[in-house]
MMTF fields as JSON, N, C-alpha, C and O atoms, coordinates in Angstrom:
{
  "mmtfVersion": "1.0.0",
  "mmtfProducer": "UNKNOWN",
  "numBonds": 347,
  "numAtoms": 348,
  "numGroups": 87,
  "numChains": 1,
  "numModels": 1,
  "chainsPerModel": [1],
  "groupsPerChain": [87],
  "chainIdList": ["A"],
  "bondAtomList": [4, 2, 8, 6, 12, 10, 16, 14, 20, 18, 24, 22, 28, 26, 32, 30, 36, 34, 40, 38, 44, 42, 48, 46, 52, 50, 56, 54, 60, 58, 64, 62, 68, 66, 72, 70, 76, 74, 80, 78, 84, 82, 88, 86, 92, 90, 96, 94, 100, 98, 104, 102, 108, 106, 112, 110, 116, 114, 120, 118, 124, 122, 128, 126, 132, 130, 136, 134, 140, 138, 144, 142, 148, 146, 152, 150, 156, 154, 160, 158, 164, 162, 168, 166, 172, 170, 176, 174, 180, 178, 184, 182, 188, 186, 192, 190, 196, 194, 200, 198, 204, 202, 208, 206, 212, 210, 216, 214, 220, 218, 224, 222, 228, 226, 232, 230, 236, 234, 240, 238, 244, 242, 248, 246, 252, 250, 256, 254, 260, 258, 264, 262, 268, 266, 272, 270, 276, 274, 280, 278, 284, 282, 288, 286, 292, 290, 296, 294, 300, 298, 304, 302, 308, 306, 312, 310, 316, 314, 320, 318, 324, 322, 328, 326, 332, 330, 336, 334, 340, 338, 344, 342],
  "bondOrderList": [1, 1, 1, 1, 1, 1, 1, 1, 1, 1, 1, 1, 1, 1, 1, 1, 1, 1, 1, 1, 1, 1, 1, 1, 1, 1, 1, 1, 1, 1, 1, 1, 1, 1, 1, 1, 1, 1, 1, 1, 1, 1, 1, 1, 1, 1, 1, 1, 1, 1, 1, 1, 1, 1, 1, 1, 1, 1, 1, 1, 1, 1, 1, 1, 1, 1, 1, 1, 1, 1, 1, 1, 1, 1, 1, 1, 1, 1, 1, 1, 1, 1, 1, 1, 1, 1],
  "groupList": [{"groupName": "UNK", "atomNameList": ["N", "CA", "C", "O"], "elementList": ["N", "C", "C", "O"], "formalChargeList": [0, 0, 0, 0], "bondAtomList": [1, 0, 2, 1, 3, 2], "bondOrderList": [1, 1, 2], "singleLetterCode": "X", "chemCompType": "L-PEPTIDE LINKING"}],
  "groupTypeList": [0, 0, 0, 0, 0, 0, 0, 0, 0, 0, 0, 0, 0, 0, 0, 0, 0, 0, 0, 0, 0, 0, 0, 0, 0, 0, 0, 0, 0, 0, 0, 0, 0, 0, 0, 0, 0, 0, 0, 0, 0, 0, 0, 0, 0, 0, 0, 0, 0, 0, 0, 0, 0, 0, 0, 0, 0, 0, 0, 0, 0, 0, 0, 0, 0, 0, 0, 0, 0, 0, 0, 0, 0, 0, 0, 0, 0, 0, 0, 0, 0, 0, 0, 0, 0, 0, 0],
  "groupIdList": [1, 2, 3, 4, 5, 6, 7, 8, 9, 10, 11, 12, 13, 14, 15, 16, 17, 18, 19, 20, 21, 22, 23, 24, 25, 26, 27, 28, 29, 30, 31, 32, 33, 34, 35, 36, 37, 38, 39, 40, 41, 42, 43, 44, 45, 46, 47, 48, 49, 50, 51, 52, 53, 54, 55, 56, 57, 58, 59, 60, 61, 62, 63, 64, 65, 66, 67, 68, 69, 70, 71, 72, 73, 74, 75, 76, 77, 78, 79, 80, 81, 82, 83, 84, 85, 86, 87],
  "secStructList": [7, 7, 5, 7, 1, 1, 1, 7, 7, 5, 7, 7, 6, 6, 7, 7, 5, 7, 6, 6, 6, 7, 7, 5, 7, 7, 7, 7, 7, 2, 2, 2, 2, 2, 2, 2, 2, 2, 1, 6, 2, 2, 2, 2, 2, 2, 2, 2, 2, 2, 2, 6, 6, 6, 7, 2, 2, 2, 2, 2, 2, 2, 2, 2, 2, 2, 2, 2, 2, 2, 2, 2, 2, 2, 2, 2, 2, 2, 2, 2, 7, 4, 4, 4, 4, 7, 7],
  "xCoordList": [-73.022, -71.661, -71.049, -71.082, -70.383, -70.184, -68.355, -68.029, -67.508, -66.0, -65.924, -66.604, -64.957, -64.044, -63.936, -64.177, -63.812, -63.447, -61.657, -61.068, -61.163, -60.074, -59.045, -58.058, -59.292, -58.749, -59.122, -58.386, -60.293, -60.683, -61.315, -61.725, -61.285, -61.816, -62.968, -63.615, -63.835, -65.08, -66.002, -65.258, -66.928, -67.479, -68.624, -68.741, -69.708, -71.046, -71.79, -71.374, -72.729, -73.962, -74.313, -74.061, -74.764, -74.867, -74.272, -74.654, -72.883, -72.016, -71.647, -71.531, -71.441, -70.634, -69.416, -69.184, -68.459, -67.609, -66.717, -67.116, -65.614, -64.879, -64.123, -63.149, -64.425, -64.367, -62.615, -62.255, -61.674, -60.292, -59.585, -58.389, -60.376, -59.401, -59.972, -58.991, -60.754, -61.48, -61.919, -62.041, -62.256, -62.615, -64.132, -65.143, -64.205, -65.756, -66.676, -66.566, -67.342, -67.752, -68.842, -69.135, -69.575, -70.353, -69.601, -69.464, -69.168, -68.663, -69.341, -69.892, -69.323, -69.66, -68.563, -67.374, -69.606, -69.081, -69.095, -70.154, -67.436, -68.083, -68.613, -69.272, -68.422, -69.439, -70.838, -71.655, -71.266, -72.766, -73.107, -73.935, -72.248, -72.432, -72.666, -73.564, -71.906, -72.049, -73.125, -73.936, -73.619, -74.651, -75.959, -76.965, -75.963, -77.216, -77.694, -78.905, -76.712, -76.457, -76.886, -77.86, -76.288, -77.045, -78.185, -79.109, -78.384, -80.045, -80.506, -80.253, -81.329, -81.539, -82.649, -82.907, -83.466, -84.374, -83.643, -83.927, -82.042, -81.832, -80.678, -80.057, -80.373, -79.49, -81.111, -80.74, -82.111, -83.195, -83.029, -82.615, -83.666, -83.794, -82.356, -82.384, -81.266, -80.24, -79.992, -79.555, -80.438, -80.604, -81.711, -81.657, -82.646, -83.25, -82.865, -83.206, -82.383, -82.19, -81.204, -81.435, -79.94, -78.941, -79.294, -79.013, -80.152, -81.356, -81.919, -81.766, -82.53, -83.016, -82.285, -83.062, -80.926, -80.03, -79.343, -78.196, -79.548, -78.936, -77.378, -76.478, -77.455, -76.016, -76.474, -76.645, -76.553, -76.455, -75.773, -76.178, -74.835, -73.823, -73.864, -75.014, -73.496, -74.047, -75.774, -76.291, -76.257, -77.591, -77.625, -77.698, -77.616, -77.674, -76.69, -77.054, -76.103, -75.293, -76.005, -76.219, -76.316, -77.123, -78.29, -78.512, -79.024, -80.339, -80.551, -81.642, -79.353, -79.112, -78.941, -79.534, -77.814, -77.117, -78.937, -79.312, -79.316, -80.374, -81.256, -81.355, -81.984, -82.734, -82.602, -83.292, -81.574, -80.513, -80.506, -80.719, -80.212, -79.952, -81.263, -81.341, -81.781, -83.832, -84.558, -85.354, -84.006, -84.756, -83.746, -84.404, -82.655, -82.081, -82.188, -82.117, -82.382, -82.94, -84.055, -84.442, -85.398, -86.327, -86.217, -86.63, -85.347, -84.956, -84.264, -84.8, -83.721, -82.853, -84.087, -84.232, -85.14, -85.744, -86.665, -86.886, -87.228, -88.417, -87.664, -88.398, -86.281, -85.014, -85.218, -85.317, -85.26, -84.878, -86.166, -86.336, -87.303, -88.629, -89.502, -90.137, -89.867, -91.29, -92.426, -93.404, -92.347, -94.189, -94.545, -95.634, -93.333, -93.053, -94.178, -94.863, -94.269, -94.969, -96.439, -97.146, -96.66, -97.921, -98.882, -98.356, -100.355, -101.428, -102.514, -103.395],
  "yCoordList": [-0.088, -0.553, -0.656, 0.203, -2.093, -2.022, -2.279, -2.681, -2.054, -2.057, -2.774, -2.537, -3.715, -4.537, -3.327, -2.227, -3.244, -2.542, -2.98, -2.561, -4.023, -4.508, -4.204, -3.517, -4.717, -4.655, -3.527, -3.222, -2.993, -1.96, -1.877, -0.872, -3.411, -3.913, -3.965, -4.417, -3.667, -3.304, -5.269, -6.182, -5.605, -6.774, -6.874, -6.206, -7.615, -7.657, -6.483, -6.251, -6.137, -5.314, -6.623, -7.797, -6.252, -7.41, -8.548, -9.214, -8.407, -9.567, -9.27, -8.163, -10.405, -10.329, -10.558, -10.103, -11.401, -12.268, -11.411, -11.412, -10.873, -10.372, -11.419, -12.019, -11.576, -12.224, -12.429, -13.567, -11.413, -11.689, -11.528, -11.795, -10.813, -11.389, -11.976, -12.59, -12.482, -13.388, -12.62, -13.283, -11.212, -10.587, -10.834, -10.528, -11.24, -11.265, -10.085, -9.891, -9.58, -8.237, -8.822, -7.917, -9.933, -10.132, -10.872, -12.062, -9.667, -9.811, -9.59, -8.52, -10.594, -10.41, -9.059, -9.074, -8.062, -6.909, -7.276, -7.612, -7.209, -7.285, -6.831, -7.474, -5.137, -4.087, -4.498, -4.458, -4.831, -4.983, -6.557, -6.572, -7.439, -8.423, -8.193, -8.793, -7.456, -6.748, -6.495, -7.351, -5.514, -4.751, -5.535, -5.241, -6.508, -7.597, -8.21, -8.28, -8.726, -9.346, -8.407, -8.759, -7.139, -6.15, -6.017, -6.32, -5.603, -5.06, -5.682, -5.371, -6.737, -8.081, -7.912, -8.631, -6.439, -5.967, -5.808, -6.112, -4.925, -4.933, -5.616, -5.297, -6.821, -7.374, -8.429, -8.963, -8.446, -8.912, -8.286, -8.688, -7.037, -5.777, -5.733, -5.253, -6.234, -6.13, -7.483, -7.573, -8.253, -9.84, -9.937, -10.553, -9.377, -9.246, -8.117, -8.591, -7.056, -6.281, -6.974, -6.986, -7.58, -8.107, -9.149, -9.28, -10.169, -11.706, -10.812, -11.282, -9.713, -9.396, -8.73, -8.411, -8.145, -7.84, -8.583, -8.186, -10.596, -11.158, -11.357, -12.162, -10.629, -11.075, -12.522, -12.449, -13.219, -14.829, -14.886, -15.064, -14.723, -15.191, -13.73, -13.682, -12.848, -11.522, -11.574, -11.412, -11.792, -11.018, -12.62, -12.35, -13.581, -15.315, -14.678, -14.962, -14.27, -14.678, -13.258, -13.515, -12.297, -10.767, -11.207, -10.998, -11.959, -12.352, -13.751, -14.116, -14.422, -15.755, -15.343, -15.76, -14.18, -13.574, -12.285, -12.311, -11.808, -11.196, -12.286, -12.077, -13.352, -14.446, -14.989, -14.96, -15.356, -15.749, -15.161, -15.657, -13.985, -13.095, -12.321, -11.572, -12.558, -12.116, -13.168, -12.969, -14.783, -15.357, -15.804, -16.35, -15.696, -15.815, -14.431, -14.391, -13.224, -12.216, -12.504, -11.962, -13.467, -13.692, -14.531, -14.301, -15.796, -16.786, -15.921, -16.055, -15.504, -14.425, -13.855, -14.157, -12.814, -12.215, -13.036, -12.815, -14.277, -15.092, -15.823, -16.081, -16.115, -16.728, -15.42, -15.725, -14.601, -13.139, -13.431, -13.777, -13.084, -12.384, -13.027, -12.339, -14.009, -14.96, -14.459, -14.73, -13.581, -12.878, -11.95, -11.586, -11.713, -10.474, -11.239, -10.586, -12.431, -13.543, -14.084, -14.923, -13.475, -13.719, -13.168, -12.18, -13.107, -12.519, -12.108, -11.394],
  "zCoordList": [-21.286, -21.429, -20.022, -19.141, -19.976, -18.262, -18.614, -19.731, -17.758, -17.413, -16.08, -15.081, -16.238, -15.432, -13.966, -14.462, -13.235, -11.99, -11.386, -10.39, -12.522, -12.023, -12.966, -12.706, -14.033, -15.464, -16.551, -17.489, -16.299, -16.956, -18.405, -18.986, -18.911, -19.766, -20.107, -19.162, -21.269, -21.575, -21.145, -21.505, -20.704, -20.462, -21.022, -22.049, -20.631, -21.513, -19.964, -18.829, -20.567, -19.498, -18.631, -18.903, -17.858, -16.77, -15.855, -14.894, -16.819, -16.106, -14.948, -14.421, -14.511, -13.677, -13.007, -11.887, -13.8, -13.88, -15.558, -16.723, -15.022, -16.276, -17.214, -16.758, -18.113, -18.773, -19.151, -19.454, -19.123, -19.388, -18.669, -18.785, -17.267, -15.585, -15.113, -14.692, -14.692, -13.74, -12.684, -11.654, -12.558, -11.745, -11.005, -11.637, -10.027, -10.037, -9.092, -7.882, -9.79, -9.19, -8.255, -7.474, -7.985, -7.023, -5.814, -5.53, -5.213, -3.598, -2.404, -2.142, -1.643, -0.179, 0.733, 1.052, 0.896, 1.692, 3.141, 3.67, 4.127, 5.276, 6.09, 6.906, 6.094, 6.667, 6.205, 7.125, 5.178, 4.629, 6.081, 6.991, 5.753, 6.222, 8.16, 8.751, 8.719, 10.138, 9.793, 10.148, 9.128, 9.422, 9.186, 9.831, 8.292, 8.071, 9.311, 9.522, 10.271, 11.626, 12.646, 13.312, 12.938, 13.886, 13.502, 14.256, 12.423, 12.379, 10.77, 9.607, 11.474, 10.142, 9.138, 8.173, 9.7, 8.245, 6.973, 5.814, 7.828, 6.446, 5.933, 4.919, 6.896, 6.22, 4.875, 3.83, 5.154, 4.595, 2.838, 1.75, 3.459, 2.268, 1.283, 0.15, 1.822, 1.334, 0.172, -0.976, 1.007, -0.061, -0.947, -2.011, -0.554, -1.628, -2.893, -3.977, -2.988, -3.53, -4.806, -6.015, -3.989, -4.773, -5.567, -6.758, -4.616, -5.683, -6.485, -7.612, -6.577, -7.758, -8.523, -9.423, -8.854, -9.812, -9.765, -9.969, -9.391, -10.288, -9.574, -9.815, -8.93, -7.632, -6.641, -5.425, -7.08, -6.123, -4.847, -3.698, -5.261, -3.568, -3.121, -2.685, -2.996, -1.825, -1.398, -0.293, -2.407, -1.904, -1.2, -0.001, -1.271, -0.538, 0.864, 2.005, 0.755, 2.03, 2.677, 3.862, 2.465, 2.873, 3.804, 4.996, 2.735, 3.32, 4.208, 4.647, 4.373, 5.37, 6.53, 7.525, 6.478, 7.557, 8.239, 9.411, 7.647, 8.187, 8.578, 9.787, 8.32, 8.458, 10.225, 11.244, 9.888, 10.989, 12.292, 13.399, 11.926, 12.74, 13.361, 14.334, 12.883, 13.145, 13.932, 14.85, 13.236, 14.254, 15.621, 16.507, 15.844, 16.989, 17.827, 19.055, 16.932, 18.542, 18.681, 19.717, 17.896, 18.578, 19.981, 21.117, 19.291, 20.658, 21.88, 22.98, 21.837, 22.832, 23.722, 24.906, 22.855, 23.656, 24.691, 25.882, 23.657, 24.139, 25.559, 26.513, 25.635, 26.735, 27.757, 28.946, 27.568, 28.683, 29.492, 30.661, 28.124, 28.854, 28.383, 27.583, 28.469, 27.698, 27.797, 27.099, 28.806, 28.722, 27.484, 27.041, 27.111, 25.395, 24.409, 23.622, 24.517, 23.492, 24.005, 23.446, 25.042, 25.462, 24.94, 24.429, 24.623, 24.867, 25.66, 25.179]
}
């Protein structure tokens, strides 16, 4: 049995979207969202977690923002120090 977090209203199990406020419980956090960007394993681990319970837009924007953010400190480092990529 799941409750509204806004309205307090009983909803279906799984929803996400309250059905008699329009509450929508799948929110983009912006501390989560910082923290995906500093350190992008787990803004990764974080998008995936949420894609798999069915949260779309957090765990999408979790795991863009880690993506992102993983392959531009690659570009960064490979810009500093290109020998890092050598063999």
């Amino acid at each position: 049995m799941a409750f509204c977090s806004k309205c307090g209203k009983e909803m279906e199990e799984g929803s996400f979207v309250c059905p008699y406020c329009g509450n929508d419980e799948d929110k983009v956090n912006v501390g989560l969202m910082i923290l995906a960007v500093l350190i992008p394993i787990a803004g990764i681990i974080m998008g995936i977690v949420n894609l798999s319970k069915g949260k779309k837009k957090s765990g999408t924007a979790y795991l863009v923002a880690g993506i992102i953010a993983w392959v531009l400190g690659m570009v960064i480092t490979f810009a500093v120090n290109p020998s890092v990529f050598k063999a």
